[in-house]
C-alpha positions in Angstrom: -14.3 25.7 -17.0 -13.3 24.6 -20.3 -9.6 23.3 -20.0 -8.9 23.5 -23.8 -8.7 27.5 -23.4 -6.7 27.7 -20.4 -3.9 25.7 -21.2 -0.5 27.4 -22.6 1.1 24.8 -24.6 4.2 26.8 -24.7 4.6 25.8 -21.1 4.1 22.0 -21.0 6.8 19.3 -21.4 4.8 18.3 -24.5 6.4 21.0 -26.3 9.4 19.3 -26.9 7.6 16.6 -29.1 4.6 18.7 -30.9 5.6 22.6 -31.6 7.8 24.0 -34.2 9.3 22.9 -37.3 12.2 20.5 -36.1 9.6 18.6 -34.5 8.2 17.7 -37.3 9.5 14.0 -37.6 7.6 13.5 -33.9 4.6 14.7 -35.6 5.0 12.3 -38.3 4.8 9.4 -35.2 2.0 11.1 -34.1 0.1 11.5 -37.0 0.8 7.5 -38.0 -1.5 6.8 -35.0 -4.6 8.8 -36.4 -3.7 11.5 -34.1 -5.4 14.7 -36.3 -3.4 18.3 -36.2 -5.7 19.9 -33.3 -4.9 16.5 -31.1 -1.0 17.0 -31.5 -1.1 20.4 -30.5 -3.4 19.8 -27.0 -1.4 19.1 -23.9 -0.8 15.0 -24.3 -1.9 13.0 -20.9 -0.7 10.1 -19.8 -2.9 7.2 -19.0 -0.9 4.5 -17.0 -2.2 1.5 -16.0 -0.9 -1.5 -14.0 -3.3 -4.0 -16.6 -2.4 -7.8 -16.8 -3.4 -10.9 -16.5 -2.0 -11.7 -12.9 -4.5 -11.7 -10.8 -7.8 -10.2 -10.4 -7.3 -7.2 -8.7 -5.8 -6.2 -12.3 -7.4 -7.3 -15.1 -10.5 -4.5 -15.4 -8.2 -1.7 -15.6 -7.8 -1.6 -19.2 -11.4 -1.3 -19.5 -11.3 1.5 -16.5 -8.2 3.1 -18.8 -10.6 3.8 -21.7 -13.4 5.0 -19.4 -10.4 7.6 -18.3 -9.5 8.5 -22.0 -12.6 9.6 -22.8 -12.4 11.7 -20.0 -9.7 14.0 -21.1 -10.7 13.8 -24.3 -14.2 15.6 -23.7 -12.1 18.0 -21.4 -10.0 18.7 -24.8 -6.8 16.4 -23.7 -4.9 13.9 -26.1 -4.8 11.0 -24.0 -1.7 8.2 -24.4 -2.1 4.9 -22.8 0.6 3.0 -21.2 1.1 0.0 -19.4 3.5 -0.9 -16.4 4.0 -4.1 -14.4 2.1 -5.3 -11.6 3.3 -7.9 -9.1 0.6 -9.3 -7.2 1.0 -10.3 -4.0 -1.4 -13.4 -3.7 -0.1 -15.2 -6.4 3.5 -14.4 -5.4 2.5 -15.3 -1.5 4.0 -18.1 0.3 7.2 -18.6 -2.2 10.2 -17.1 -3.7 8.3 -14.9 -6.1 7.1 -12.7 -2.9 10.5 -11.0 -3.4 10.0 -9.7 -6.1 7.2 -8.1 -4.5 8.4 -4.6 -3.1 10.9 -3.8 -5.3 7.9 -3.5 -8.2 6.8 -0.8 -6.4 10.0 0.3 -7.7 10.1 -0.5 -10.9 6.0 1.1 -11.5 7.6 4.1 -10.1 10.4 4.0 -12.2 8.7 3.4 -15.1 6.1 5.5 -15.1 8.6 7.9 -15.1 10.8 7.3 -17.2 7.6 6.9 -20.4 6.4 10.3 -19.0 10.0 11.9 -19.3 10.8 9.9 -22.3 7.2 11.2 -24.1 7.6 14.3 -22.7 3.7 14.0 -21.3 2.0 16.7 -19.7 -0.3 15.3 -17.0 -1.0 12.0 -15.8 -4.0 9.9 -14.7 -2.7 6.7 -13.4 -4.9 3.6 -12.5 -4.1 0.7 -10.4 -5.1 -2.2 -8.1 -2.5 -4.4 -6.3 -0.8 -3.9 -2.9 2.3 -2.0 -4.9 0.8 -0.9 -7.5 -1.5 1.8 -5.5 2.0 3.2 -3.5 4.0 2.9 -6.9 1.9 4.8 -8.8 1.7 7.7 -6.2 5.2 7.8 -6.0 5.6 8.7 -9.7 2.6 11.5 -9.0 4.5 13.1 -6.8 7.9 12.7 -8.2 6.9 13.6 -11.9 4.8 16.7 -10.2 2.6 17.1 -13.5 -1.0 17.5 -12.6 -2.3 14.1 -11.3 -5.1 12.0 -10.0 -5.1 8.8 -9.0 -7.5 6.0 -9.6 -8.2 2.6 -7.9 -9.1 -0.1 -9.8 -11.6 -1.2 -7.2 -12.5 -4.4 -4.7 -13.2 -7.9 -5.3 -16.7 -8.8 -4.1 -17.6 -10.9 -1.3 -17.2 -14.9 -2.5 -20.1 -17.0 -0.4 -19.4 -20.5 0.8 -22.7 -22.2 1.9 -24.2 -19.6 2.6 -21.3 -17.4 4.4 -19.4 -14.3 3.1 -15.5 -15.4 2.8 -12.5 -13.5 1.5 -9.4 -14.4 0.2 -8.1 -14.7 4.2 -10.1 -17.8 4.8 -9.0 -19.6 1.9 -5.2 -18.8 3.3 -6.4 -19.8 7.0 -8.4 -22.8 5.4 -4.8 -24.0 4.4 -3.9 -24.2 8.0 -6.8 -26.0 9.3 -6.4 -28.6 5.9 -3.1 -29.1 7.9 -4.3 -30.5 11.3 -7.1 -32.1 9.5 -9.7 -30.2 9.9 -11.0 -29.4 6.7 -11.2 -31.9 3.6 -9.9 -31.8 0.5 -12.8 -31.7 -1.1 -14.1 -28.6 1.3 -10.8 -26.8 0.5 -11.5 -27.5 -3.3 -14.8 -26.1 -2.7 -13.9 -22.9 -0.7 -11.3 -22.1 -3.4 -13.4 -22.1 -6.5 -16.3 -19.9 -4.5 -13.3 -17.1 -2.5 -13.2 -14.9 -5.1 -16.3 -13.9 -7.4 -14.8 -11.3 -9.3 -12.8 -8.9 -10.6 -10.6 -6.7 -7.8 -8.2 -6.3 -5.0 -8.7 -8.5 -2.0 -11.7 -7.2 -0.4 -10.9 -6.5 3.1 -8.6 -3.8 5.0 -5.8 -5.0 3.5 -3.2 -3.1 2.0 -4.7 -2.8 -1.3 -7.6 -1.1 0.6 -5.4 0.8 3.1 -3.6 2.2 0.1 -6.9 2.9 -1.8 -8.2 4.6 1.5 -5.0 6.5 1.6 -5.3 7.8 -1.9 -8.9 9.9 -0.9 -7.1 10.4 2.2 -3.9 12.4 0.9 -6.2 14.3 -1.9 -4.9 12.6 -5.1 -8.3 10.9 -5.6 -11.6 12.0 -5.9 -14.2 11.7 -3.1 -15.4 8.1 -3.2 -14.2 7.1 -6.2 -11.2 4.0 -3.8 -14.6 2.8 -2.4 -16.7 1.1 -5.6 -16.1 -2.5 -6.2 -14.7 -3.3 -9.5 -17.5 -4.8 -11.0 -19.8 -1.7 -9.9 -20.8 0.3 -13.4 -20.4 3.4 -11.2 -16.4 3.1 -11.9 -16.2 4.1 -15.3 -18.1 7.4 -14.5 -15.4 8.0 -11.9 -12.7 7.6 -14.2 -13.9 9.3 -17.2 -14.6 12.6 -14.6 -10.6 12.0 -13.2 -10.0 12.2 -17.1 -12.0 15.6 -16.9 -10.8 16.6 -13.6 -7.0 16.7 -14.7 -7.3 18.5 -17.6 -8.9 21.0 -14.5 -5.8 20.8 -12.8 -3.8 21.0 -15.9 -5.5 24.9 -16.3 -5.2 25.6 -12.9 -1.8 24.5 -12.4 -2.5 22.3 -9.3 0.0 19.6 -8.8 0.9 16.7 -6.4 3.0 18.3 -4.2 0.4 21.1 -3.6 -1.6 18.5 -2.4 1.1 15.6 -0.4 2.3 17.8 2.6 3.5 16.9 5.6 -0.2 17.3 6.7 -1.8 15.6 3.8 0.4 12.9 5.1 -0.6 12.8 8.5 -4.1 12.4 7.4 -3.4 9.9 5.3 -1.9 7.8 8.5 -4.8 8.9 10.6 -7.2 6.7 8.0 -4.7 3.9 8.1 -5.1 3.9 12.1 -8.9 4.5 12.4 -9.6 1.6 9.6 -7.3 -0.9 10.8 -5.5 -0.6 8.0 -2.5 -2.7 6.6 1.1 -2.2 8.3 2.4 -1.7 4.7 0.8 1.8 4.7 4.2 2.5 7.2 6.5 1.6 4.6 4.3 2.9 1.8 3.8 6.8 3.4 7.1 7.2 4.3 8.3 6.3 0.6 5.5 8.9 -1.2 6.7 11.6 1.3 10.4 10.7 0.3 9.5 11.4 -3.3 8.1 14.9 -2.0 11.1 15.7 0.2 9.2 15.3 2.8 10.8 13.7 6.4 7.9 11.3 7.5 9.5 8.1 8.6 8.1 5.0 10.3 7.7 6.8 13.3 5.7 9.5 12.2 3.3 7.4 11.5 3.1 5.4 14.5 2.7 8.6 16.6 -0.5 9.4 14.3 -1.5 5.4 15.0 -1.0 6.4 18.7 -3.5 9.6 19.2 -5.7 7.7 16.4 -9.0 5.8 17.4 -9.7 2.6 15.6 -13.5 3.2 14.5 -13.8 1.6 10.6 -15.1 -2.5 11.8 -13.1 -3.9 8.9 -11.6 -6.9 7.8 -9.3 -8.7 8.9 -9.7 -7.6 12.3 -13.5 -6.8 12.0 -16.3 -7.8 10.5 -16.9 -5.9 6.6 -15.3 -5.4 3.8 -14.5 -2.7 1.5 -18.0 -3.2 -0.8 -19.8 -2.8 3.0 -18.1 0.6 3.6 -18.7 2.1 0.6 -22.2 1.5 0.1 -22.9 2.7 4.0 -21.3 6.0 2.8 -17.8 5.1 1.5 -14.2 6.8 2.8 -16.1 10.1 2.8 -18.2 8.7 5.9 -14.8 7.3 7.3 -13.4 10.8 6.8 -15.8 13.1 8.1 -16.9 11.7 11.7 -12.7 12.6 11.9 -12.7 15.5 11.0 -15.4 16.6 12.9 -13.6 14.4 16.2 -10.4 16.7 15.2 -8.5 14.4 14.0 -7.9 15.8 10.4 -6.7 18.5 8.7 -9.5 20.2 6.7 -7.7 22.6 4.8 -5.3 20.1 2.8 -6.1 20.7 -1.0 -6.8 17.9 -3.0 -7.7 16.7 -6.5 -11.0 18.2 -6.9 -9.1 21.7 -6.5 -10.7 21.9 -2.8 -10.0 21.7 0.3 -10.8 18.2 2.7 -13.3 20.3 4.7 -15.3 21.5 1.6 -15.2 18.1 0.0 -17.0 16.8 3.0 -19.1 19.4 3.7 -21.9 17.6 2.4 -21.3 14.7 3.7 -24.0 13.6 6.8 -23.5 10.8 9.3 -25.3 7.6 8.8 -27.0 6.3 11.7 -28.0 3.5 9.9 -25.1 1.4 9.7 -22.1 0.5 12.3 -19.0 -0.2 9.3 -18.0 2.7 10.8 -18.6 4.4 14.5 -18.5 7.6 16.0 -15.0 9.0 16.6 -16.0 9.2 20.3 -17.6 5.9 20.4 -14.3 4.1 18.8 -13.9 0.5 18.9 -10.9 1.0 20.4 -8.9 4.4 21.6 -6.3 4.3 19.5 -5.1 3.2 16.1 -5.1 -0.4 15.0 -1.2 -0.2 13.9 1.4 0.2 16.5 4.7 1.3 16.3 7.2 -0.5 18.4 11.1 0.3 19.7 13.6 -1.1 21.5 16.8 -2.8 21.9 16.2 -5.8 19.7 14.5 -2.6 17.3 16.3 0.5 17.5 15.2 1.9 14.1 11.6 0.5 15.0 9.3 -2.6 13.8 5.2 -2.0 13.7 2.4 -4.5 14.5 -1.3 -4.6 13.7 -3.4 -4.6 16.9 -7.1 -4.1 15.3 -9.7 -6.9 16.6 -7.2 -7.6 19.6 -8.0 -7.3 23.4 -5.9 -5.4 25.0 -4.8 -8.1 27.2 -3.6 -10.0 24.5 -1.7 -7.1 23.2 1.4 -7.9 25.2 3.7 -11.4 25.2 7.0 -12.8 26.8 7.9 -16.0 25.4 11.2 -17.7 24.3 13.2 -17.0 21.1 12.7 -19.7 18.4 15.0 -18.8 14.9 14.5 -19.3 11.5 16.5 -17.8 8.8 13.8 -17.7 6.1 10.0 -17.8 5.6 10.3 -21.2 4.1 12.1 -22.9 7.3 9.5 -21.2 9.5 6.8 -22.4 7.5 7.7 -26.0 7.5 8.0 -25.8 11.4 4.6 -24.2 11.4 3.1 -27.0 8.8 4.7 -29.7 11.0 3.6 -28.5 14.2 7.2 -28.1 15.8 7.1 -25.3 17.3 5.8 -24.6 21.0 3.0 -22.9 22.1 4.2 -19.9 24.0 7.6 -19.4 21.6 8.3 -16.3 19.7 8.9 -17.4 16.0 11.8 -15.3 14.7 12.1 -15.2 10.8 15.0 -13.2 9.4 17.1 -12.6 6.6 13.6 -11.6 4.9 14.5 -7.6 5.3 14.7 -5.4 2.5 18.4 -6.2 1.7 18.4 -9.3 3.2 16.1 -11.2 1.5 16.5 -9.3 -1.4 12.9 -7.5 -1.1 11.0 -8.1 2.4 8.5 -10.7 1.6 5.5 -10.8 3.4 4.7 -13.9 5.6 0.8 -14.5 5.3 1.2 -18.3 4.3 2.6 -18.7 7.6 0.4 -16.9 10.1 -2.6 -17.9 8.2 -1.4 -21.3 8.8 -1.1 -20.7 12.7 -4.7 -19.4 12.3 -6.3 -22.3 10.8 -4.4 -24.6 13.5 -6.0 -22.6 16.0 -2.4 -21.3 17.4 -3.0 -17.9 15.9 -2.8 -16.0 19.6 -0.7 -18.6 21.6 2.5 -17.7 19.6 4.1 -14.1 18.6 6.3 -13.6 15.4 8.8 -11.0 14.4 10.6 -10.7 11.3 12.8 -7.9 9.3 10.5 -8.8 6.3 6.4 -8.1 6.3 3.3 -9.1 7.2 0.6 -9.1 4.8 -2.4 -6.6 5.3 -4.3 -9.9 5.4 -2.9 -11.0 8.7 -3.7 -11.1 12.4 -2.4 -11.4 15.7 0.7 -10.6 17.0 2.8 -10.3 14.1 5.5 -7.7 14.4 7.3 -6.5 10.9 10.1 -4.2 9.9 12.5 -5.1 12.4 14.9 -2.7 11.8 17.8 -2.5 11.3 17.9 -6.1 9.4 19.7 -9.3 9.9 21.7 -8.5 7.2 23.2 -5.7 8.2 23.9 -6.7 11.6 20.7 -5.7 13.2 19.9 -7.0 16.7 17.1 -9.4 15.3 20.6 -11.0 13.3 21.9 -11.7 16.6 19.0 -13.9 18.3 19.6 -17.0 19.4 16.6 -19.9 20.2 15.3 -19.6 23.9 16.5 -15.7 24.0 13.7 -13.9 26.0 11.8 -11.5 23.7 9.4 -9.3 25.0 6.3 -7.9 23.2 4.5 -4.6 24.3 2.1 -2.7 22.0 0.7 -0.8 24.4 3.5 0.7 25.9 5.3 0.3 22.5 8.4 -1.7 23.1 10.3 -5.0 21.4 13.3 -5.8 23.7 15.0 -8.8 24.2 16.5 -9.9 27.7 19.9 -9.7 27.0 22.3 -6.5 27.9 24.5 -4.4 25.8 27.6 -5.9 26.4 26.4 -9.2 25.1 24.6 -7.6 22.3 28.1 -6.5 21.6 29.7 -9.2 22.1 27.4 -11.3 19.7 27.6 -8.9 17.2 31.5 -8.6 17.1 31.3 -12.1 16.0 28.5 -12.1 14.1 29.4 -12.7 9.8 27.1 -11.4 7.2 25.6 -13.9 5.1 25.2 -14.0 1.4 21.9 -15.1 -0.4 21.4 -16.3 -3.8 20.3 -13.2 -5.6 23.9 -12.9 -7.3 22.9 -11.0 -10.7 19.7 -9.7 -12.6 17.1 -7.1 -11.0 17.3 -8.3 -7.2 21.0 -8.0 -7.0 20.7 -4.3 -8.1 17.6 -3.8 -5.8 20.3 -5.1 -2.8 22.6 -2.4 -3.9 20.3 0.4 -3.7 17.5 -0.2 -1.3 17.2 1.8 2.5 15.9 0.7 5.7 12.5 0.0 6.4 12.1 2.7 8.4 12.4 5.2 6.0 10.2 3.2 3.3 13.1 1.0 2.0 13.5 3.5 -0.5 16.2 2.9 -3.8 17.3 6.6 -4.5 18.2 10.3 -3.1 14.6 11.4 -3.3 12.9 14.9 -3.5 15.0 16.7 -1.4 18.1 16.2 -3.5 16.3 17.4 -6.7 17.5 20.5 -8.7 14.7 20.0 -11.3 11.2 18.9 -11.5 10.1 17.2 -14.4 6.8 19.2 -14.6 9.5 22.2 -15.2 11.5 20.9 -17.8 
């Protein structure tokens, strides 16, 4: 279908810049740009990209942008590129910049926005490739509620270090055993300049890839298109057909909340479980349904981890990475041997204007591989994210459990409190901590730290000492998709609001069970009380600039540590303006 006759202009927020005579000083802007008369008068689409020059999981999405543009324009669009910010979440790792970490998925929402309204756009295609970027940029999808898909920016490859395939999680567990002295200098020098080969987002199940699974998952991307690496050719086709595809939806009038329900959503935590995906994706759903007006907190999703089965052998917890899965079949494969288990919902619409069921109808198992198993041959029976609750979490906390034994999947030990990552970290560096302690950092929740940094530096630092599943940590901030073992996050409610995790003291018994789902601590109500009522809050050094407003705004975890009313408060849709 051709979109350029199925379009009504007279319809689109676009019309407020290009039709009738008073707007003919936008023209004039338009026009300075080498825009010609039939391009100001087709619907205008937005291009957004998260491009810099952070890291590499960013820097080919300009070059994916134009592949995009070309796209829409075939399809008889007027594309406009824009650019939003992008923090990345291995160069801000391990130091204060990690809080600045989740509230850009804020600001990408945010922004995105506020160029769409400001432009009055008509449709948006919106590319990206970092940990926040991915959740970010569906957020604004669904919030705008033009016509939308959504494009990944793609994996790193697989670096080699002689001879072996190593991610970006070795080099971080590499620090670790560099500590104890069990790796050189010069072998740490070495390892560094081999981990990462190319362009992308870290290349295992981390939450880059969780996210980008998601995003095929919830139907605002097109079959296979999360799975190619970044360097593969095969991405530019996929991006210049999403430039085609949303001038489709444009005609059609198909838009994201058509396709994020409540049961696109449930899908989208049903991958998350059967790959072992990241524990972000519990923070991340719960914010895109917000945005819809959707209820779907943190436990929601752990009840979908719970009836799950972990069958996708990924990284960190497996053996492959993202470049493995896709060329065995991609999330398609993933996706169909659950649907045909039961375990998704085939009728959810997505971007190609079809349903999940008819997307995959072609799709046919691949015996010759094992990336991924049978539904009813699952590595284990249930997800590889747990949700946890208790009294030291009544508003929950979640831990990864994928590549763990279920004997190791429970621990008692005694309380030992730090009040940041970096105090924790110096302990772990040091070796003062005792094997068989629960390491308690805190203060690190969304308010708190300001922003909930993540806490790989540290557990990868337990790895490399060989400590990584002798000790158990819990914090009110995150663990990175990138970690392993018993690492509990999004303690909730936070240290600094008075949460029970604020009122731990060192040799407190804390008990750990992810198969029953509980995170209690041995004391009883009445000294929980008692602790609290003379418990003070504590201020932190984000007294001004963006972080201080972040503190003002920002919810619990539970709910996706989100900074405004959301969908259900709205009384207008941008796509309806």
């Amino acid at each position: 279908m051709d979109a350029r006759h199925t379009t009504d202009k007279s319809k689109l927020p676009s019309r407020y810049v290009t039709e009738g005579p008073d707007r003919a000083p936008h023209r004039s802007y338009l026009y300075a740009m080498g825009l010609t008369r039939e391009q100001i008068h087709q619907p205008l689409i937005g291009v957004a990209s998260c491009w810099n020059e952070a890291a590499p999981c960013n820097i080919s999405l300009m070059r994916q942008a134009q592949a995009v543009k070309k796209g829409v324009a075939a399809a008889g669009g007027t594309p406009r590129e824009f650019c939003t910010i992008t923090v990345t979440d291995g160069i801000a790792m391990g130091h204060r910049g990690m809080r600045a970490s989740l509230p850009s998925r804020e600001v990408i929402a945010d922004s995105v926005e506020l160029t769409m309204r400001g432009h009055a756009y008509d449709a948006l295609v919106g590319l990206a490739g970092c940990d926040k970027s991915l959740p970010g940029m569906m957020m604004a999808m669904v919030r705008l509620n033009v016509p939308s898909v959504f494009i990944y920016g793609g994996s790193i490859l697989p670096g080699t270090f002689r001879g072996q395939p190593v991610t970006i999680q070795d080099l971080f567990e590499a620090v670790g055993k560099h500590s104890v002295g069990a790796m050189s200098d010069d072998d740490l020098e070495e390892l560094e300049q081999v981990a990462c080969p190319s362009a992308g987002a870290c290349g295992a199940q981390f939450t880059a890839n969780t996210m980008a699974t998601v995003s095929e998952a919830i139907g605002l991307a097109l079959p296979y298109s999360a799975g190619a690496p970044a360097p593969y050719e095969i991405r530019d086709r996929f991006c210049a057909t999403a430039g085609e595809m949303v001038m489709e939806l444009l005609a059609k009038n198909i838009r994201p909340r058509d396709i994020v329900t409540r049961r696109a959503l449930e899908n989208a935590a049903t991958v998350v479980a059967a790959s072992g995906g990241s524990t972000n994706a519990a923070l991340h759903l719960p914010a895109i349904a917000h945005e819809c007006g959707i209820e779907f907190d943190l436990f929601d999703v752990a009840e979908i981890f719970k009836r799950t089965p972990y069958i996708a052998d990924l990284k960190p917890g497996g053996r492959y990475v993202a470049k493995d899965l896709f060329e065995v079949g991609g999330i398609p494969l993933l996706m169909k041997t659950l649907l045909d288990g039961g375990f998704l919902h085939g009728d959810c619409l997505t971007v190609t204007g079809r349903t999940i069921a008819e997307n995959l109808a072609k799709v046919s198992w691949n015996a010759n591989q094992d990336v991924v198993r049978p539904s009813s041959q699952p590595i284990t029976a249930t997800g590889g994210v747990v949700g946890l609750k208790g009294n030291l979490a009544p508003e929950g906390a979640i831990v990864k459990v994928a590549g763990m034994p279920p004997e190791k999947q429970s621990f008692a030990g005694p309380a030992r409190v730090f009040d940041n990552e970096e105090a924790c970290f110096e302990a772990v560096k040091n070796r003062t901590y005792k094997e068989g302690e629960v390491l308690v950092i805190r203060y690190e929740g969304p308010r708190g730290g300001p922003g909930m940094r993540e806490m790989l530096a540290t557990t990868a630092a337990l790895y490399g000492q060989g400590m990584g599943d002798k000790v158990a940590l819990i914090t009110d901030g995150r663990f990175s998709g990138a970690t392993r073992g018993f690492c509990i996050g999004h303690v909730g409610p936070e240290a600094a609001v008075g949460g029970p995790i604020g009122l731990l003291q060192d040799g407190d018994i804390i008990r750990i069970d992810a198969i029953q789902g509980t995170l209690s601590v041995d004391l009883t109500d009445d000294e929980l009380a008692q602790r609290r009522a003379a418990w003070q809050p504590r201020a932190n050094d984000s007294t001004s600039g963006y972080l201080w407003k972040y503190a003002q705004t920002v919810g619990p975890a539970v709910t996706g540590a989100v900074t405004h009313p959301g969908g259900a408060q709205e009384t207008l849709s941008y796509a309806d303006i």
